[in-house]
N, C-alpha and C positions, 0 to 999 in steps of 0.2 A: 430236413425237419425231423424225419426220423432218428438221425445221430442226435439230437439236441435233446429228444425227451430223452434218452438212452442215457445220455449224459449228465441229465437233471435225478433220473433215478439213482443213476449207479453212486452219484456224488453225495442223496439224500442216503441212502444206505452203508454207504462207507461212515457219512456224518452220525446214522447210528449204530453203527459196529462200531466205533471209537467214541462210546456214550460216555468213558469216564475224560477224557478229554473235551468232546463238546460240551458237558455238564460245567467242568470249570471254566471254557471261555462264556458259556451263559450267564456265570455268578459273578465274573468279570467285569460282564458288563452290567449287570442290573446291578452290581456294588459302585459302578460308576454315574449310574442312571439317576437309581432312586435317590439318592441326597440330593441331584440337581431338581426331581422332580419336587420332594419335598421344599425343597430352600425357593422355588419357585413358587409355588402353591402357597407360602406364609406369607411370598411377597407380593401375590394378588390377590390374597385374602385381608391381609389387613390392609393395605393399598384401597384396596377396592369397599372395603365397608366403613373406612375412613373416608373414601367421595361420597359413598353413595349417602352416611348421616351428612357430610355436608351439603350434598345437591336437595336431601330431602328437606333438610332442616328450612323453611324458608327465613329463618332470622338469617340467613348464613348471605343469604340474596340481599337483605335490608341494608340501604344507605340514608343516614340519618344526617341533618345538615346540624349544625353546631353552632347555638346562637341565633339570631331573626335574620330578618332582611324584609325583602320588599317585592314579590311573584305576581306577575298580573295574570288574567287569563292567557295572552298568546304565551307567557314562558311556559306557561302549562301543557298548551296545545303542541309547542315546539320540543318540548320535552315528552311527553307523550308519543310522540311520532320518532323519536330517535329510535335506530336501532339499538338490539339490548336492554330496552327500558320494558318491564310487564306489567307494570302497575306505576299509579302515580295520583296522588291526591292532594287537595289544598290542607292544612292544618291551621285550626285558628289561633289567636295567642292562648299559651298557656294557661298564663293566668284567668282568662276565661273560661277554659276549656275544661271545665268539671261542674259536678252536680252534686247535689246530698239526695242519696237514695233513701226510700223510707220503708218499710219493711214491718207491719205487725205479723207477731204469731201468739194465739190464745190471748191477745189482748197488751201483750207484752212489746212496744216498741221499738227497734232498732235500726239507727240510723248511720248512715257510712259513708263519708266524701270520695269522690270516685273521680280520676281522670277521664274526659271523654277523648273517644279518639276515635278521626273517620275513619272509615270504611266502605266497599263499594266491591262493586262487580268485578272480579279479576285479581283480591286481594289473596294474594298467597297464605298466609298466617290462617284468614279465617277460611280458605277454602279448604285445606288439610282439618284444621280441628276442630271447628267450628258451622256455620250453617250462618248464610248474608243474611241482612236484615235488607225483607221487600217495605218494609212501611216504614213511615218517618217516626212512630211510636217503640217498634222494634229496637230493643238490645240484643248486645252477647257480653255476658259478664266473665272475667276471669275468673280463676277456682278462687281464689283469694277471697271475693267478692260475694260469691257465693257461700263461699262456707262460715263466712260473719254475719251474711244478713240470712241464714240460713234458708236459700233460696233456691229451686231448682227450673231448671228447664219446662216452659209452660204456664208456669205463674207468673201473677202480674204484679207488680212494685208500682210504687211510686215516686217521680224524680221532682226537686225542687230546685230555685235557681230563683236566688235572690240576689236586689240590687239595692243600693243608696241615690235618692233622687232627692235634690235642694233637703239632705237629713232625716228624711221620712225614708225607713225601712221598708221594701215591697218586696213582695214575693207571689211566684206562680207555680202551679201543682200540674205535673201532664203524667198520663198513668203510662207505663212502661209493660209489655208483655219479652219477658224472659226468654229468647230461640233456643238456645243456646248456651251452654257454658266450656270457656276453653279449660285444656287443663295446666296445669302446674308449669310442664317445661314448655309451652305456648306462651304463657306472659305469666311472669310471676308476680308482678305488682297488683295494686287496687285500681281497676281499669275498668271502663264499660264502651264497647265498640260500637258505633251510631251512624247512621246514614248523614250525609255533610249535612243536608238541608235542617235537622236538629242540631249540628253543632253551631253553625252559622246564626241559627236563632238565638241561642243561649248566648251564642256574644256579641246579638243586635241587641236583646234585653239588660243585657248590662251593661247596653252605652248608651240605653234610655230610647231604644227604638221599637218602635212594634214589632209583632208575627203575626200576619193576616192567616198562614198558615196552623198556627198554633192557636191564634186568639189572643196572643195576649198583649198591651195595651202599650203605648210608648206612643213618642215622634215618628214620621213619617222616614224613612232615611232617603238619604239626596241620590239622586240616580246619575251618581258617578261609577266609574267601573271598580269593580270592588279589587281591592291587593291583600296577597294572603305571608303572614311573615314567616312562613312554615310550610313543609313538605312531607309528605309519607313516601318513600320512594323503594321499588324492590327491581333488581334484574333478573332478567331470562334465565340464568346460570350464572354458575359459579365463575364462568370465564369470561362473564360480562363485568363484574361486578370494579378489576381496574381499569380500565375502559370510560365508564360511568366516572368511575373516583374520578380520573383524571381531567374531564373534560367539566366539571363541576367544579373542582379547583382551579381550571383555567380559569375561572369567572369569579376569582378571589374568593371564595366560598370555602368554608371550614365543614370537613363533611367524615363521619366516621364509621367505618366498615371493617369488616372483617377479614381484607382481603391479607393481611399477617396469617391468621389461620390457615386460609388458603394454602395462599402459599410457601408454609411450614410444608404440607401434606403432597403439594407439586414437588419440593424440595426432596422430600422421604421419596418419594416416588422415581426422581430421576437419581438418586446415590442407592437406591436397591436396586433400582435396574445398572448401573454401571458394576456393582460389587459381582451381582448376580451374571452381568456378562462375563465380568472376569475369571470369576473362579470357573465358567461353564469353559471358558478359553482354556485356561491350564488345565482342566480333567481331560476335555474334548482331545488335546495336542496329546495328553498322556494316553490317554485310552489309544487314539488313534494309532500311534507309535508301538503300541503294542499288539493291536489286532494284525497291523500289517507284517509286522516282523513273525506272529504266531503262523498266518497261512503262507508267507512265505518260507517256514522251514518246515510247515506238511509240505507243500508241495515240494522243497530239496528231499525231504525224507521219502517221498511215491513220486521219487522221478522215475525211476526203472515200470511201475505198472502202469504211470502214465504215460510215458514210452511204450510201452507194449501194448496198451490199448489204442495208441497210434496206429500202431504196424495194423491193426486187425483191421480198421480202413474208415475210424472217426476222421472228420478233418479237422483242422488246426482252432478252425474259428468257433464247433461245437466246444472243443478242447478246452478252450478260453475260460466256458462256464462252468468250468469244476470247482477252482476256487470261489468264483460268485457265485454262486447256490448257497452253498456252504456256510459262505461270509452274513447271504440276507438271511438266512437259517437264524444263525448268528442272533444276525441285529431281530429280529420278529421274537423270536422265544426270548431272549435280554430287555426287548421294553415290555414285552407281557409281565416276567416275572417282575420288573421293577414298577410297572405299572400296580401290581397284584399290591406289592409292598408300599407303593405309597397312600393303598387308601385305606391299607390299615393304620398307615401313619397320621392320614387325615383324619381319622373316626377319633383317633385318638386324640390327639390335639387339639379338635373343633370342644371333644367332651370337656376337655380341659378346661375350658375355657365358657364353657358354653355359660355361664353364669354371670358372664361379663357381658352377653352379648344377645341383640334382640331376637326375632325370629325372623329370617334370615339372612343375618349375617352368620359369618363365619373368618374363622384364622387363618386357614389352609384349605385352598378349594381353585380346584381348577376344572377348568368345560373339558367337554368330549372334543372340542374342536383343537385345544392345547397337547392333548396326550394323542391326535392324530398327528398333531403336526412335528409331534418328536419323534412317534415312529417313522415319520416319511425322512425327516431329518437324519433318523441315526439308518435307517435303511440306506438312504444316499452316499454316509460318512462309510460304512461296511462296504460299499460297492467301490468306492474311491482306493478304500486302505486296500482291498482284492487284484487292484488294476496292478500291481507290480506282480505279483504274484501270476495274476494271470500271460501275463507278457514273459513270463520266465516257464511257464507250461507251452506257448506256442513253441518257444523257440527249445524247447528239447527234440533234440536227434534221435528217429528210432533207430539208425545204422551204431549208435552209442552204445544202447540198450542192448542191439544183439552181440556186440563187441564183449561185453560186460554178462551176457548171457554166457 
C-alpha cells in the first residue's frame, strides 16, 4: 500500500514537471470534449423546451371529434375510465350552444354573440389560465370577449338566449358574474366557458323546454336518457394523445389532434440523438486512439526510470499505476476545462436567444447529473486507453535497465 501512494505521487509530479506536455494533452482533450458538450446541450435544450411548450400547452392534450354523432351517458362513463383520458365532457349542439352577452358602460350598450362551451372540474385549459366556475351563473370569457364588451374579472354581464315558438319570438335574461378571463394564446376566439348544467338549459330552452333550475318557462322534457352529439375531450400527456386518437377512430369517429406536432418533435428528437451519437463515436475512436498511443510512447520514452524505480523494490502491480494516474489526471482536468468552456458557451447562446424564449426555457442547457456523467464516462475511456500502456510498464526488465546502464 505504501508502494502505491509512492507511486501516485511520484507519477503526479513527474505529470507536473512535464507541464508543457500535460498542458497540451489537457487542451486535447477539452478541444474534443467541449463541442460534444456544446452540440449536446443545444440538443437538450431545444429538444427539451419543445416538450416541455408541448406537455405544458394543454391544447397540445385536446382531441376534438369532427362532425356529431350520438354519446349516451355510459359512453361517457366508459370513456372517462379509460386509461389516458384526464378530462372529458358532454358538449351540446353547436348551433345551440351560444348566447348574446349584454354589457352597458356609462349607459352605452354592448352586445356580443359568444360560443358556449362546458367546462368542469379537471379541465386542463381552464386550470392553467383560468379559475372553474363553482355556480351555474359563473363564466370565464376569452380575452377576445372581454376586451369587446369591455369587461373584467368580477363584474357582472348579462346572458340572453332567445328562441321562436309557433312565430312568437321569446327570450330570457340570467345575470352572469365574470371568474375569470383566459388569455389570448388560451382561446383565441369569442367564447364563454360555463358549467354543463347552463349549457344544457340553453339548448332545453331552445327546443321549447323548461329550467326549473333557471326559471324559465317551456314544456316539460320527457324523461328519457338524454344523448350528447359532441365531446370535449383532453389526454394525460402527450404520449396519450395516439393512443386516444386511435381507439376513437376504431369506432368510425372522425377526430382531430395534434399528434403530427408531436410527433414532428419525437422525430427531431430521435435524428439529434442518432447525429449526436455519431459524431460523439468518431471524436471518442479519434481521441481515444490518440491518448493511448500519447502514454504509450511516455512510457517507451521513461522505460530506463521506470526500470530503475523497479530495481529500488516497487512491485509490478504498484507499477501498473503510473500511467493510470496520469491518464485520470488527464481525463479530470480535460472535462474541467471543457466543462469551464461550455458554459461560457451556454451563457452565450441561451443570451442569444433569450428573446425567443420564455422564462425558463433555454437553447443549450444541461443538468449537473449530464456533466457528471461525462466525467465518469471520459475518466473510464482514460483508464481503458492507459490499460496497454500499463501492461507494457509491468512487463519491463530491470536486468535490461542495468544492461543499458
Amino acid at each position: 500500500m505504501h508502494g502505491l501512494k509512492t507511486i501516485v505521487r511520484l507519477s503526479l509530479r513527474d505529470y507536473s514537471h512535464e507541464r508543457l506536455l500535460s498542458a497540451c494533452t489537457i487542451l486535447g482533450l477539452a478541444a474534443v470534449l467541449a463541442p460534444l458538450l456544446v452540440l449536446f446541450g443545444v440538443k437538450s435544450g431545444i429538444i427539451n423546451t419543445m416538450v416541455d411548450r408541448l406537455v405544458q400547452d394543454p391544447r397540445n392534450l385536446e382531441i376534438s371529434p369532427v362532425g356529431s354523432g350520438r354519446y349516451d351517458q355510459d359512453w361517457f362513463t366508459a370513456a372517462g375510465n379509460r386509461p389516458g383520458v384526464a378530462f372529458i365532457i358532454p358538449q351540446t349542439r353547436s348551433i345551440a350552444a351560444n348566447m348574446i352577452l349584454y354589457h352597458s358602460i356609462k349607459g352605452k350598450p354592448r352586445t356580443l354573440a359568444v360560443d358556449l362551451i362546458p367546462t368542469g372540474t379537471g379541465d386542463p385549459l381552464i386550470e392553467k389560465w383560468g379559475q372553474l366556475p363553482a355556480e351555474n351563473n359563473a363564466i370565464v370569457l376569452s380575452a377576445s370577449v372581454a376586451r369587446k364588451l369591455k369587461v373584467s374579472a368580477g363584474q357582472k354581464i348579462e346572458g340572453r338566449v332567445g328562441r321562436s315558438v309557433q312565430g312568437r319570438k321569446e327570450q330570457v335574461a340570467i345575470e352572469l358574474k365574470v371568474i375569470s378571463i383566459l388569455p389570448i394564446e388560451a382561446y383565441p376566439r369569442d367564447a364563454a366557458f360555463v358549467r354543463l348544467t347552463l349549457l344544457e338549459a340553453t339548448e332545453d330552452y331552445r327546443d321549447g323546454f323548461s329550467s326549473r333550475i333557471f326559471g324559465w318557462p317551456g314544456k316539460s322534457r320527457p324523461s328519457r336518457p338524454k344523448e350528447y352529439p359532441s365531446f370535449r375531450l383532453y389526454a394525460q400527456s402527450i404520449y396519450d394523445v395516439a393512443a386516444l386518437r386511435d381507439w376513437l377512430t376504431a369506432q368510425e369517429l372522425e377526430i382531430y389532434t395534434r399528434v403530427a406536432e408531436i410527433e414532428v418533435i419525437q422525430s427531431l428528437d430521435r435524428s439529434f440523438s442518432l447525429i449526436f451519437r455519431l459524431i460523439s463515436f468518431v471524436a471518442i475512436c479519434g481521441y481515444f486512439a490518440s491518448m493511448a498511443s500519447n502514454i504509450l510512447a511516455n512510457v517507451n520514452r521513461k522505460s530506463r526510470h521506470l526500470g530503475i524505480t523497479r530495481l529500488i523494490g516497487f512491485s509490478t502491480r504498484s507499477m501498473m499505476w503510473y500511467p493510470v494516474v496520469q491518464s485520470i489526471t488527464t481525463a479530470v482536468l480535460g472535462t474541467t476545462l471543457a466543462a469551464c468552456l461550455y458554459f461560457a458557451s451556454q451563457i452565450t447562446i441561451n443570451s442569444l436567444f433569450a428573446q425567443y424564449l420564455a422564462e425558463g426555457e433555454y437553447v443549450c442547457r444541461l443538468s449537473l447529473p449530464h456533466l457528471m456523467m461525462a466525467l465518469i464516462l471520459t475518466v473510464l475511456l482514460s483508464i481503458l486507453a492507459s490499460g496497454y500502456a500499463a501492461f507494457r510498464v509491468a512487463k519491463i526488465e530491470p536486468s535490461k535497465v542495468i544492461r543499458d546502464v
